[in-house]
C-alpha positions as CSV (number, residue, x, y, z in Angstrom):
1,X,88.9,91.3,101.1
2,X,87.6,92.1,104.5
3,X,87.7,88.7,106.3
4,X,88.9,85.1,105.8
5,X,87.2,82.4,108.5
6,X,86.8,78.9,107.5
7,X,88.5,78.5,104.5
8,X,86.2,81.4,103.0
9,X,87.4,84.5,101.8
10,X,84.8,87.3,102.0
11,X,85.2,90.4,99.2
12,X,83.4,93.5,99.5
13,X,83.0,94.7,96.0
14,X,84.4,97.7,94.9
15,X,81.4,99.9,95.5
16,X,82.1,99.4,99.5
17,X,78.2,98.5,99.3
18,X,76.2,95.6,99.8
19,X,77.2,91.8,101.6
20,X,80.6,90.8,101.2
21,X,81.3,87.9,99.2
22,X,82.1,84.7,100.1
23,X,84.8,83.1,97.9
24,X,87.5,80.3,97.4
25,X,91.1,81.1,95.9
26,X,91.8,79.5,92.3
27,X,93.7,76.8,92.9
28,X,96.7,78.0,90.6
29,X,96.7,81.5,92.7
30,X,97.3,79.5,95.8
31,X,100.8,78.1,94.4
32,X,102.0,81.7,94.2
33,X,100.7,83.7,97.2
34,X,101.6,82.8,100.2
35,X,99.3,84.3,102.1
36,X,96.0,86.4,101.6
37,X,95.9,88.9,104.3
38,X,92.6,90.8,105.0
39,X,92.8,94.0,103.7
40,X,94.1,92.8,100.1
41,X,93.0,94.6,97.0
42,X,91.8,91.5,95.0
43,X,90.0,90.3,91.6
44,X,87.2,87.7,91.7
45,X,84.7,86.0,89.7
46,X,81.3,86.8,91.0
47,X,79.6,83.5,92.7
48,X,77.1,81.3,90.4
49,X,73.8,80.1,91.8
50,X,74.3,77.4,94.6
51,X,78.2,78.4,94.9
52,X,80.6,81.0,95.8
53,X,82.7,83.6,94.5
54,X,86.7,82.5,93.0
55,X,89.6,84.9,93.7
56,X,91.1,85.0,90.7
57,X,94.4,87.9,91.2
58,X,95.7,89.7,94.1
59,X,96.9,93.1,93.4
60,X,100.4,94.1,95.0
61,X,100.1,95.0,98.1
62,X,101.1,99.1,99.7
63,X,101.6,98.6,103.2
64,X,101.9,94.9,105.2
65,X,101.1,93.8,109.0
66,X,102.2,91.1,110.6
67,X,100.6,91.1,113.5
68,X,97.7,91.8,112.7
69,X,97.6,90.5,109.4
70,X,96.4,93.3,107.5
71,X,97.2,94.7,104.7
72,X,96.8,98.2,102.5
73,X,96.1,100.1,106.1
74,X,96.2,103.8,105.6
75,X,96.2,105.0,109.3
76,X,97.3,103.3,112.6
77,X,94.8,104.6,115.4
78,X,96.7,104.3,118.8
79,X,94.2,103.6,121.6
80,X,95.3,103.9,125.1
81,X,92.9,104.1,128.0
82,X,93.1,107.3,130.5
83,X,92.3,104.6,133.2
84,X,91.2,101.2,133.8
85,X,94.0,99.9,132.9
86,X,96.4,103.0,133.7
87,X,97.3,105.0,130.1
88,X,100.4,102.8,128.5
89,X,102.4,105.9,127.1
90,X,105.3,103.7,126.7
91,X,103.4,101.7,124.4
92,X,101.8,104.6,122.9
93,X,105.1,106.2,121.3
94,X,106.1,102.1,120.3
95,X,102.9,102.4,118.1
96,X,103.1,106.0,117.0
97,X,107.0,104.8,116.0
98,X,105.0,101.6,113.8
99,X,102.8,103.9,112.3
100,X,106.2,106.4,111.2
101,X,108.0,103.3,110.0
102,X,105.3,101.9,107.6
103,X,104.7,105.6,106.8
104,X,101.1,105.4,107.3
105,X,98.9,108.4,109.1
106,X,98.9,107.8,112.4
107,X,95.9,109.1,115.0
108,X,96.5,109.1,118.8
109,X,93.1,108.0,121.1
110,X,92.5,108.7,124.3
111,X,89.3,106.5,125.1
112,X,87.9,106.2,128.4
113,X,87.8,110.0,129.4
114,X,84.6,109.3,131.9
115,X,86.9,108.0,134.5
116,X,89.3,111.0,134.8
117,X,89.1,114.7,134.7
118,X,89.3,116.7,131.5
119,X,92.4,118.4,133.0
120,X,94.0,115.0,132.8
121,X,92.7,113.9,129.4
122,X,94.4,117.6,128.1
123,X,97.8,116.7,129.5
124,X,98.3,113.4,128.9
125,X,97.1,114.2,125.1
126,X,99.1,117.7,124.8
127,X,102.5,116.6,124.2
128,X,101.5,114.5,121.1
129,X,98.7,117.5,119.5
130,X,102.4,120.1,120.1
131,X,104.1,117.8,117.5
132,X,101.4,117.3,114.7
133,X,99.8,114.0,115.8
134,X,95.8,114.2,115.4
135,X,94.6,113.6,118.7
136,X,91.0,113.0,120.2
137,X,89.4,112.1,123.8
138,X,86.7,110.0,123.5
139,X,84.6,107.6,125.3
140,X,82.6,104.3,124.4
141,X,80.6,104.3,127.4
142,X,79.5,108.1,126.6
143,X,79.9,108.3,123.3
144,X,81.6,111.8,123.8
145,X,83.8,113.0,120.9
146,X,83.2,109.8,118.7
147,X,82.0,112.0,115.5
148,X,85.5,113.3,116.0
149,X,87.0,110.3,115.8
150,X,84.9,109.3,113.1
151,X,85.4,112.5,110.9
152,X,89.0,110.9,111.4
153,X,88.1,107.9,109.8
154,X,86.4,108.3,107.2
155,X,87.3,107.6,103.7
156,X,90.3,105.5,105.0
157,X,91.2,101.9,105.5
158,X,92.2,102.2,109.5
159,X,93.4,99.8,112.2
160,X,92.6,99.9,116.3
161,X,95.6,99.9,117.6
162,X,96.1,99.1,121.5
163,X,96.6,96.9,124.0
164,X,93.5,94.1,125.3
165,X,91.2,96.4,127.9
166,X,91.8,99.8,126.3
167,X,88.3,99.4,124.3
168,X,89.2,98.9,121.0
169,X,85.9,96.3,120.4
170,X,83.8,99.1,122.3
171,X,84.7,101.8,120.1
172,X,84.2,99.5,116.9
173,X,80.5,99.2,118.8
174,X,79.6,102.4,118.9
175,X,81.3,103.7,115.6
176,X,79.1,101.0,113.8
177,X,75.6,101.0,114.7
178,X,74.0,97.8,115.4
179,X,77.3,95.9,115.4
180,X,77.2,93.9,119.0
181,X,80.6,92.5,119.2
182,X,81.0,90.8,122.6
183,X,83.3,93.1,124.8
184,X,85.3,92.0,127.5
185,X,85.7,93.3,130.7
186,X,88.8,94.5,132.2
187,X,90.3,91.7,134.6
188,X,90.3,93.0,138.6
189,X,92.7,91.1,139.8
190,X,95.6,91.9,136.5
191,X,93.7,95.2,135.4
192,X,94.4,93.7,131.9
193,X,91.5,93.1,129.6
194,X,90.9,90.2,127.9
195,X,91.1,89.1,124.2
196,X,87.4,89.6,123.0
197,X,88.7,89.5,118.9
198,X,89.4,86.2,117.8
199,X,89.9,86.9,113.6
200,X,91.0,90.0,111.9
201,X,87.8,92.0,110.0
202,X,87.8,95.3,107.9
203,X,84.4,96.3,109.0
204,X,82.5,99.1,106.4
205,X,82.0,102.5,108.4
206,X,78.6,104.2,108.0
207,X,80.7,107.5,107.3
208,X,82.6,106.1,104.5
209,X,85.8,103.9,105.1
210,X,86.8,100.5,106.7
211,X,88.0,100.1,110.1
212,X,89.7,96.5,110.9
213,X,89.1,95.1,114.2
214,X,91.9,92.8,115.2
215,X,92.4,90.9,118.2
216,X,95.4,92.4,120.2
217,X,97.3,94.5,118.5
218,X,99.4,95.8,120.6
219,X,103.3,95.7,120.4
220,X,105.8,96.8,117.6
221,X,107.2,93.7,116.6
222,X,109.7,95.1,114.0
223,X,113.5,93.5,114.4
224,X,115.0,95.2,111.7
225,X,114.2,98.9,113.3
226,X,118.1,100.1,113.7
227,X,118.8,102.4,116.2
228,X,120.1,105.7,114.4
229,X,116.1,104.9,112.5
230,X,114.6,105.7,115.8
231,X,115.0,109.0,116.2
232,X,113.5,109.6,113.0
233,X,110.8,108.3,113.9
234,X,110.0,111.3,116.7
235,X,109.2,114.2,114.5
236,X,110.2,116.9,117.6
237,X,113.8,115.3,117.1
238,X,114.0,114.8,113.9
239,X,113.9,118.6,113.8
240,X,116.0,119.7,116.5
241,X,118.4,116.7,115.9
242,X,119.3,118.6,112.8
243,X,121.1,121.0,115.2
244,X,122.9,118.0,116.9
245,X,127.0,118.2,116.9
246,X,127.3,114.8,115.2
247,X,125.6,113.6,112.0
248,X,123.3,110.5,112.7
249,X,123.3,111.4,116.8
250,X,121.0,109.3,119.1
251,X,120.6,111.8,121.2
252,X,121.5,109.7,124.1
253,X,125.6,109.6,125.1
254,X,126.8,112.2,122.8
255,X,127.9,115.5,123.3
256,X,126.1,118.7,122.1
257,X,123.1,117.2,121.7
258,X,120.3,119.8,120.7
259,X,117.7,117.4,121.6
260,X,119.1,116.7,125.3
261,X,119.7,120.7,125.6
262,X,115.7,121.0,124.6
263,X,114.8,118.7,127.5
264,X,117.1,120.0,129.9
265,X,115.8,123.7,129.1
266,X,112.5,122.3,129.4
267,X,111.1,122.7,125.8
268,X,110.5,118.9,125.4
269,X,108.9,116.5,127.8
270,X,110.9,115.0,130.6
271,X,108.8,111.9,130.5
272,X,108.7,111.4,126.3
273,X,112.4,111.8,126.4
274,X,113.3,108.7,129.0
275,X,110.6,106.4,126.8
276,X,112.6,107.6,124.0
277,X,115.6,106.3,126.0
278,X,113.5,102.9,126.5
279,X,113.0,102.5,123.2
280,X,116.6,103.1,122.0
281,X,117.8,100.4,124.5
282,X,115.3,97.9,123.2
283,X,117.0,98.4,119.6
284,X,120.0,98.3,120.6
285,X,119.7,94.9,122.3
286,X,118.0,93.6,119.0
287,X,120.8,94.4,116.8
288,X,123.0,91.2,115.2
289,X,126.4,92.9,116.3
């Protein structure tokens, strides 16, 4: 199902090919499913003449959004912008730790790289490429390094990821040919953008794959992430945390810390480590004890 608007649920058949459907949801189904995210893997009975299509199962679901609603996501594509507004890195590694805790791929993008110099684009993208993340510098306006980002893509259900004025909408633009999705511009006076996705929408890739476009996805609203989780969810200490003194170490207070000893010698980024730091806080202050 690859949007829902107006009481309609639209189901792209299972050859990815063609207009999706519009359809209803059998009134018995409705009694025990909550909710039908886009996204879901469903069975329907094809639309007679004059009417529409009836959703008649909906298969259990892999992975679960809640904001967006989206479901059975394969890959989380973080989107910051190098400028206009400034690059959120904070926000970056929040995503990048969503994307480890549904254990779905995750794909860092660096979109706007026609307002800065390449050196710039290399180092704010360097520290995630060291530690495995697929990585790629593009830009909307340009189009420079999109069939990167699409060879990323394809063959996979994937989300934009980012906050409002980063140019998610823009890159769903050029990534889809022909799609003119209204973008908004990024406000002067806050250097935010504004919302220009009303409705979540899996929208079919010419490449192969869907890519859901979802109006502001931006923060990791996850309650339940415990702080001793968190630094499995950085795969630099996960490694070295192995080498840590104590089992379970946060790498924060405690003593012989082989994760502290890396920054402090320099082997992992300053700046990662006091985000990292951020982060922990944030969990802490969550926790019901």
């Amino acid at each position: 199902m690859v949007r829902a608007y107006g009481g309609f649920y639209y189901v792209l058949p299972a050859a990815l090919s063609g207009d999706p459907v519009p359809c209803r949801v059998r009134g018995r189904l409705k009694r025990v499913v909550e909710r039908i995210l886009v996204g879901e893997r469903v069975e329907y009975e094809p639309p007679a003449a004059g009417t529409e299509g009836v959703i008649e199962a909906v298969h259990p679901r892999r992975v679960a959004l809640v904001r967006p609603p989206v479901a059975n996501v394969d890959q989380l594509v973080a989107v910051i912008a190098a400028a206009s507004p400034a690059p959120d890195l904070l926000q970056l590694d929040r995503l990048l730790c969503l994307a480890g805790r549904l254990a779905v791929e995750a794909v860092v993008c660096l979109n706007k790289i026609d307002l800065v110099e390449p050196a710039e684009a290399e180092r704010l993208l360097r520290p995630y490429r060291k530690e495995g993340f697929a990585a790629v510098a593009v830009s909307a306006l340009t189009g420079a390094s999109l069939d990167e980002l699409a060879g990323l893509l394809r063959g996979k259900i994937s989300v934009l990821a980012g906050r409002s004025g980063v140019g998610k909408t823009a890159l769903s633009n050029r990534l889809i040919p022909g799609r003119q999705a209204r973008t908004g511009e990024v406000s002067r006076r806050l250097r935010q953008g504004r919302h220009t996705t009303r409705h979540a929408e899996l929208l079919l890739l010419p490449g192969g794959g869907l890519l859901a476009d979802t109006p502001g996805f931006s923060v990791l609203e996850d309650e339940a992430l415990r702080p001793e989780e968190l630094a499995q969810l950085y795969p630099e200490y996960a490694r070295l945390g192995r080498g840590c003194r104590f089992r379970g170490c946060l790498h924060d207070q405690e003593p012989d810390c082989a994760v502290k000893q890396a920054v402090e010698a320099g082997q992992l980024p300053e700046e990662r480590y006091q985000r990292y730091l951020v982060l922990l806080r944030e969990a802490r202050e969550r926790r019901p004890w």
